[in-house]
C-alpha positions in Angstrom: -28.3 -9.8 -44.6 -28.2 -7.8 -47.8 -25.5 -6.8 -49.6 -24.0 -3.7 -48.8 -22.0 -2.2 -51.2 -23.0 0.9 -52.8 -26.6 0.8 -54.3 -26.9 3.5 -56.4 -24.3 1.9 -58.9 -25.4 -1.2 -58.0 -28.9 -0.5 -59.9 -27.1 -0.1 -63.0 -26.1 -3.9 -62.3 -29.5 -6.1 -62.3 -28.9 -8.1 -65.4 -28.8 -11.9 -65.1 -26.5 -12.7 -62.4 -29.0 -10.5 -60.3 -32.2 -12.2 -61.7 -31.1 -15.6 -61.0 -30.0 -14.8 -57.6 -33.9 -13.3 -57.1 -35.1 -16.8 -58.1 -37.1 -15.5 -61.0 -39.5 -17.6 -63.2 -39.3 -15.8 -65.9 -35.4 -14.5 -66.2 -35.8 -13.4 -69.9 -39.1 -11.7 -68.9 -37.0 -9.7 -66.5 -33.7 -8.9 -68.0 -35.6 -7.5 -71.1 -37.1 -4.7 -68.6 -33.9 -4.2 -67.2 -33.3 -0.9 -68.7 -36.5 0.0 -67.8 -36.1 -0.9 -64.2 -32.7 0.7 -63.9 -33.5 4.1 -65.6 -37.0 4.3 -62.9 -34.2 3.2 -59.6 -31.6 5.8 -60.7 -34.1 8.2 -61.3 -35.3 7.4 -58.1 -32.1 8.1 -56.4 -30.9 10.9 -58.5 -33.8 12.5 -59.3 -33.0 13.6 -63.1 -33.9 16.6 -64.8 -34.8 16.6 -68.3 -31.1 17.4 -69.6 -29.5 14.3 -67.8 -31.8 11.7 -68.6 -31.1 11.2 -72.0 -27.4 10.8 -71.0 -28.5 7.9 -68.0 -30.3 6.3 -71.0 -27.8 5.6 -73.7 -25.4 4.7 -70.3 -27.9 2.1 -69.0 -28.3 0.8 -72.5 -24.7 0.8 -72.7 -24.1 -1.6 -69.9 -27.2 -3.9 -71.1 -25.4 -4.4 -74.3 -22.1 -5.1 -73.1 -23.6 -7.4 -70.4 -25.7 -9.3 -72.6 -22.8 -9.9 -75.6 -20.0 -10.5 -72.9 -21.8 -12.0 -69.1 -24.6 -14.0 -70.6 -22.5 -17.2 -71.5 -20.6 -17.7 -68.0 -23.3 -17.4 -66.1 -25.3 -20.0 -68.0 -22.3 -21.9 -67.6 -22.1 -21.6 -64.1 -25.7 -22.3 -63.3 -25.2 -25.6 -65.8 -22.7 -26.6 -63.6 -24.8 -25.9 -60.3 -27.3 -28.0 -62.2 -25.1 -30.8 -62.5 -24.8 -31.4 -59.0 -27.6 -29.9 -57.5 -28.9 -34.0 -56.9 -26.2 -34.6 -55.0 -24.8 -33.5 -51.7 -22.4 -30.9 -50.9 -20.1 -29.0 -49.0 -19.4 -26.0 -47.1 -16.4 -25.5 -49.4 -18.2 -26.3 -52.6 -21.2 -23.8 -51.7 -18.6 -21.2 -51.4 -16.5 -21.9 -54.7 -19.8 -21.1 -56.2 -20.5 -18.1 -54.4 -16.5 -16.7 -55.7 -17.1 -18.0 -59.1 -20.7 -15.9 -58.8 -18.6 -13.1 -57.2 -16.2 -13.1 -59.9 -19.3 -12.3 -62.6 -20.2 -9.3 -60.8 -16.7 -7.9 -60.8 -16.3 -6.9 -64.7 -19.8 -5.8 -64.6 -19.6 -3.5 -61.7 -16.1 -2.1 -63.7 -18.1 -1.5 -66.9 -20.7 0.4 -64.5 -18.2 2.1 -63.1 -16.7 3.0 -66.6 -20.6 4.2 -67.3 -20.6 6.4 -64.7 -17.3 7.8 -64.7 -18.7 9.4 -68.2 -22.0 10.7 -66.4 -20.4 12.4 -63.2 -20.5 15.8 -64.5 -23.6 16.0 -65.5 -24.1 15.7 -61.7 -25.6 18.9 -59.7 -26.0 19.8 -56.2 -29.7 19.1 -56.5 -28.7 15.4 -57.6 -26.2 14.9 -54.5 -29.0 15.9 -52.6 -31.3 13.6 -53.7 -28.7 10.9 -53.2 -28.8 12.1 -49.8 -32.0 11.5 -49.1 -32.5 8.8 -50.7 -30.0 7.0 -48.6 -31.9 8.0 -45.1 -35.0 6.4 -46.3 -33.3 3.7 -47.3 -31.2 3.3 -43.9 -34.8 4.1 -41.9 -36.4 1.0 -44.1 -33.8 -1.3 -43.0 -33.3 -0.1 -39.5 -37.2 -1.5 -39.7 -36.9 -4.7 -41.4 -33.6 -6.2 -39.4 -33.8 -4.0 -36.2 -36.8 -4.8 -34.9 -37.2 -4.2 -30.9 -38.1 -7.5 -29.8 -35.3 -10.5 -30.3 -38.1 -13.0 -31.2 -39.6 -11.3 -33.7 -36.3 -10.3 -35.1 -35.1 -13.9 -35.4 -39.1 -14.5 -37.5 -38.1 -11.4 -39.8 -34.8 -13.2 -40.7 -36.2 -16.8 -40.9 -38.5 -15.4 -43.0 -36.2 -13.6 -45.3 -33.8 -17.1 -45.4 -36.6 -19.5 -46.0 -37.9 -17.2 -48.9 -34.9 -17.2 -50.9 -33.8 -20.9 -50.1 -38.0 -21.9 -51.5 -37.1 -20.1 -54.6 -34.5 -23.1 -55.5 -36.1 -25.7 -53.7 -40.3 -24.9 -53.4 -41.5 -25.6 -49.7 -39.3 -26.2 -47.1 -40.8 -28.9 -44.3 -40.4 -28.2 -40.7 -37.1 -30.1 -40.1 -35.7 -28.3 -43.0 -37.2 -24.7 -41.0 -35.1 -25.9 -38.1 -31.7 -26.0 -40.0 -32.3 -23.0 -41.0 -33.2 -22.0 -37.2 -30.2 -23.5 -36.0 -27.9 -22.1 -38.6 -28.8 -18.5 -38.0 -28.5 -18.1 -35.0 -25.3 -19.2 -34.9 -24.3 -16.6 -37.3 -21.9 -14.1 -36.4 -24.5 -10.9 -37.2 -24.1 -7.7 -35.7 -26.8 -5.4 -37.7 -26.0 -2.3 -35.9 -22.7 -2.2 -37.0 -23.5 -3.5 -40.6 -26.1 -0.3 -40.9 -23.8 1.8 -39.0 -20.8 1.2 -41.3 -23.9 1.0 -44.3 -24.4 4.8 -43.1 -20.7 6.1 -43.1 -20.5 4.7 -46.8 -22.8 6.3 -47.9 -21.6 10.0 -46.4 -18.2 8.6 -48.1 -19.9 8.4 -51.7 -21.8 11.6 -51.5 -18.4 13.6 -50.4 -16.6 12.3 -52.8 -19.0 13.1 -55.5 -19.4 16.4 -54.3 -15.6 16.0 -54.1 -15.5 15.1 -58.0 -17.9 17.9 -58.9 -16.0 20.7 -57.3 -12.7 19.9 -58.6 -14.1 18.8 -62.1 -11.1 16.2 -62.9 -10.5 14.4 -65.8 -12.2 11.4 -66.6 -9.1 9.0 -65.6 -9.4 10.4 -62.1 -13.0 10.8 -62.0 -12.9 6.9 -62.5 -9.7 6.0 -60.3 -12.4 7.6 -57.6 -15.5 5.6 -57.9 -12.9 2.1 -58.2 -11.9 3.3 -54.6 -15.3 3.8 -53.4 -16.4 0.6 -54.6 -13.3 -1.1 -53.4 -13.8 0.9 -49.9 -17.8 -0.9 -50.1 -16.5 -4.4 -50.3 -13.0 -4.9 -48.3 -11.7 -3.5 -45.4 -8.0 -3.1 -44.0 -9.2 -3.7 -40.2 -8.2 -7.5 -39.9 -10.5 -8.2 -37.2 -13.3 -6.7 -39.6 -11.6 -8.7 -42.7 -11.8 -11.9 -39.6 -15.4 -11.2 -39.2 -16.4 -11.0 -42.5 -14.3 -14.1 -43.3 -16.7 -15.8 -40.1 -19.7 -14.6 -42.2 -19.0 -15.9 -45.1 -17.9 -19.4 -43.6 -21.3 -19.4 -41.9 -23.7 -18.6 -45.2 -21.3 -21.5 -46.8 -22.0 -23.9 -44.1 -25.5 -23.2 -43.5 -26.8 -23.2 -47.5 -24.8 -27.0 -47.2 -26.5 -28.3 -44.5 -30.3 -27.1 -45.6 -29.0 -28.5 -49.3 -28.1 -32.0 -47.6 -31.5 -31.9 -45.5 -33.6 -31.4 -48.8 -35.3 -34.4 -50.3 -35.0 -36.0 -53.6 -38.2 -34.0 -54.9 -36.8 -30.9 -53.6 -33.3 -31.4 -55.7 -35.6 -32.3 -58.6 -37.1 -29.0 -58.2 -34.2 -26.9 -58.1 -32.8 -29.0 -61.5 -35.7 -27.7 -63.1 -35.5 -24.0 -61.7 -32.3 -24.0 -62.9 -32.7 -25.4 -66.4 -35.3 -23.2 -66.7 -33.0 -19.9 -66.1 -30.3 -21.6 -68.1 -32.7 -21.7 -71.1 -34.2 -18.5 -70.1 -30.4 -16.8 -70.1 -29.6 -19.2 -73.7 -32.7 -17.1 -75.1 -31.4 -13.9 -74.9 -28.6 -14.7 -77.6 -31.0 -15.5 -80.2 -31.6 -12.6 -82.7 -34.7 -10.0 -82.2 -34.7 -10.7 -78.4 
């Protein structure tokens, strides 16, 4: 299922730790069209007028800078680290110190975004909150398409699909008993898509309130920021415990399942996924040089 939290800021965030996750070939490729990317997804979602956009600009550049002079070294580290034991087996728990260590990245640079944007809100306009609005619906309607499909079976194809795409990007083809780990392993997981796009859909009518909140009331910058932190804190935790439980059963289950296909992969496949790996170690490494 894909992540949830807020997306609009989120596009500000699709340096390395983002490219790596997407598998890409060609990391250094990607990262240097970052700003690029970003700038055409926020205009997307805000939909900019000439006097904003150099201000969304210099912010994106902002973040790239920072990111690139402060993120790139830990999460070549990481992925060297991944690297040295992708050969060998694993466990549940290992998978998901990885996944906190990778979680741990993202926090500083979803703060610096949040610092970024903290310094753009009032250049916000109704027209822009609108956009955001609308924006949102097709985005809701899209995924109400892709994971709520009508008919169970082809549901469960949709999210084998989605699973054995990202899991090929590390390892190249999976073979049929590897496709029936997978099989097995979702559909023991503990998903529950209408409430995931349901609470999806409140959060966003949370972020667009308190943006129009923000631009009514015109705060300082201090409270314009202590605002977004709680947005973005509302997007990723939640006080219900038997929510907190269920996301806790969730998380266990990706841990456990990305173990298992791991252990069920051949010595070829691990062999791949060294070399993917090296490859967006050195593509990361290249950034630092000078000129790049």
């Amino acid at each position: 299922m894909p992540d949830s939290r807020i997306r609009w800021w989120k596009l500000l965030i699709i340096g390395s730790v983002l490219a790596v996750a997407a598998g890409c070939s060609a990391l250094r490729v990607a990262y240097s069209s970052g700003p690029t990317l970003a700038w055409w997804q926020i205009d997307r979602w805000l939909d900019t007028d000439r006097n904003q956009a150099p201000a969304v600009r210099a912010a994106i550049d902002r973040w790239f800078a920072w990111h690139r002079a402060t993120q790139i070294v830990p999460t070549a580290a990481l992925l060297a680290e991944v690297r040295e034991q992708v050969m060998q087996p694993t466990t549940p728990e290992a998978v998901c110190r990885f996944g906190e260590r990778a979680q741990a990245l993202f926090e500083p640079a979803a703060a610096r975004a949040m610092e970024e944007a903290a310094e753009l809100l009032p250049l916000l306009t109704e027209a822009n909150l609108k956009a955001i609005e609308a924006q949102g619906a097709e985005t809701l309607a899209k995924d109400r398409e892709e994971y709520l499909q009508a008919d169970p079976a082809e549901r469960r194809r949709e999210q084998l699909d989605r699973a054995r795409k990202r899991f090929e990007r590390l390892y190249g083809r999976l073979a049929e008993p590897q496709l029936a780990v997978l099989r097995e392993g979702l559909a023991a997981m503990p998903l529950d898509p209408e409430r995931w796009l349901a609470e999806r859909e409140q959060r966003q009518r949370q972020v667009v309130a308190t943006l129009r909140r923000l631009q009514a009331e015109k705060p300082p910058r201090e409270q314009r920021l202590a605002a977004l932190r709680t947005l973005l804190d509302n997007s990723t935790a939640t006080t219900d415990p038997a929510r907190r439980a269920q996301q806790q059963r969730l998380t266990e289950a990706n841990c456990a399942l990305a173990a298992k296909l791991h252990n069920a992969t051949s010595a070829a496949q691990r062999e791949k996924a060294r070399i993917n790996l090296q490859a967006w170690i050195d593509d990361l490494r290249s950034l630092l040089a000078p000129g790049v």
